[in-house]
C-alpha positions, -999 to +999 in steps of 0.1 A: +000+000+000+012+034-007+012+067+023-006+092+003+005+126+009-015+163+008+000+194+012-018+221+032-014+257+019-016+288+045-030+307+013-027+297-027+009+298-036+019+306-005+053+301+010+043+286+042+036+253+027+033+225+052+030+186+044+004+165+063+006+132+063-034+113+057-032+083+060-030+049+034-050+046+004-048+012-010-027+021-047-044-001-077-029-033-073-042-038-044-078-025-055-072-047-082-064-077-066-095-075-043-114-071-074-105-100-087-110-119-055-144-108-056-151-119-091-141-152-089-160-161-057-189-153-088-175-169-112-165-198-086-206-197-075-220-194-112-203-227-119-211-244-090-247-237-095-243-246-133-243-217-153-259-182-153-291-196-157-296-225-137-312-222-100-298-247-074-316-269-055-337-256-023-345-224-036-335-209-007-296-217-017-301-209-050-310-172-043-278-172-016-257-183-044-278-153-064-268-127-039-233-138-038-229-137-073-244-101-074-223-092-044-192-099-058-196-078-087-207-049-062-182-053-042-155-056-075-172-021-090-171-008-049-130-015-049-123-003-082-143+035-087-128+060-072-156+069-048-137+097-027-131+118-056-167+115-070-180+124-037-155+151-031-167+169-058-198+173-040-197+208-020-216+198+005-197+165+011-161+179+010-169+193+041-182+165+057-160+153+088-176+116+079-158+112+044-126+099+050-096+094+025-102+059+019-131+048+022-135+007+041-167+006+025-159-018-006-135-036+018-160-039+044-183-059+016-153-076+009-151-088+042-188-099+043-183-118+009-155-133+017-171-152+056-206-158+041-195-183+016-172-198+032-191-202+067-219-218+048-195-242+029-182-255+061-212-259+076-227-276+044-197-304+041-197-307+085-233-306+100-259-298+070-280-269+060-318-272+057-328-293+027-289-300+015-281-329+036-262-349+009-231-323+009-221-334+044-185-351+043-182-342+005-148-324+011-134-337-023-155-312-040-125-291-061-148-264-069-158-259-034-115-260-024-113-233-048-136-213-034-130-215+002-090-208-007-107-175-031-126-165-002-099-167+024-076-146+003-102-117+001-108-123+035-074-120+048-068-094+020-099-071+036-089-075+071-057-063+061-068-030+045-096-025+069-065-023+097-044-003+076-069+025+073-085+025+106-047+026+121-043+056+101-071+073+107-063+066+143-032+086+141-040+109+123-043+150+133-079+155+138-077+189+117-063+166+090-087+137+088-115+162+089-099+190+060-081+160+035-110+159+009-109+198+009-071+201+008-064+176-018-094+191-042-071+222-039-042+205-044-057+196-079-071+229-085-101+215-080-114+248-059-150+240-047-176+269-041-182+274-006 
């Protein structure tokens, strides 16, 4: 992950220029990477369930393999826009103290995508879920090792952003965590009315 810098200016082109350290924001690889994590638990649960348009058998896990599928490529399109600057541009949410630089949202989902899956996978092959009992002790499955090692990775790979950024944020001056979005628009030239 890359420290991303902003530099605070007493007054446009001003001498007095001092640097404030905000905090990490995850550079594209890494955005990339969870991305890609995300997809394939969708791709991994589109083949499982046999294809795009094929329903699995109870309904009930057919529509969880549905939202899973959907959530990944939420949660792929949440890691990869640039939400902070779209927002930013927003006047009244530049000033906002609750925007911070990197926002855990898509990480956050990334999290959530990651434990559901897998969870119910290990509860399918140990104990059972409702109307599935013929999964139980099927460990063999290589689709289902693919996607509990996918889901692990995104897992460990959310946890570890989510840290990053809350450690931070932690750290960081209060007067900078709640000016960044204003400073770096600046910075840019990107002068919002007030």
């Amino acid at each position: 992950m890359s420290r991303q810098k902003v530099t605070k200016r007493n007054s446009p082109g001003g001498p007095g220029a001092a640097s404030v350290t905000t905090g990490y924001m995850p550079d594209l690889a890494v955005r990339l990477s969870g991305a890609l994590l995300a997809l394939a638990i969708s791709t991994v649960h589109v083949a499982d369930q046999g294809g795009i348009t094929a329903m699995a058998s109870p309904a009930w896990i057919g529509w969880s393999y549905r939202l899973i599928e959907v959530g990944g490529v939420l949660t792929a399109l949440a890691l990869l826009i640039p939400w902070r600057i779209l927002l930013a541009r927003s006047a009244r949410l530049s000033r906002s103290p609750l925007l911070p630089a990197s926002s855990g949202l898509g990480w956050s989902a990334g999290v959530l995508l990651g434990l559901g899956p897998f969870a119910a996978y290990i509860t399918s092959r140990s104990v059972g879920l409702p109307g599935d009992p013929g999964d139980v002790g099927n460990w063999g499955y290589w689709v289902g090792t693919v996607s509990l090692f996918v889901e692990a990775a995104l897992v460990v790979l959310s946890v570890t952003v989510l840290v990053a950024v809350w450690q931070s944020l932690r750290s960081a001056p209060r007067e900078a965590w709640v000016t960044r979005v204003d400073i770096a628009d600046r910075a840019r030239g990107l002068d919002l009315q007030r």
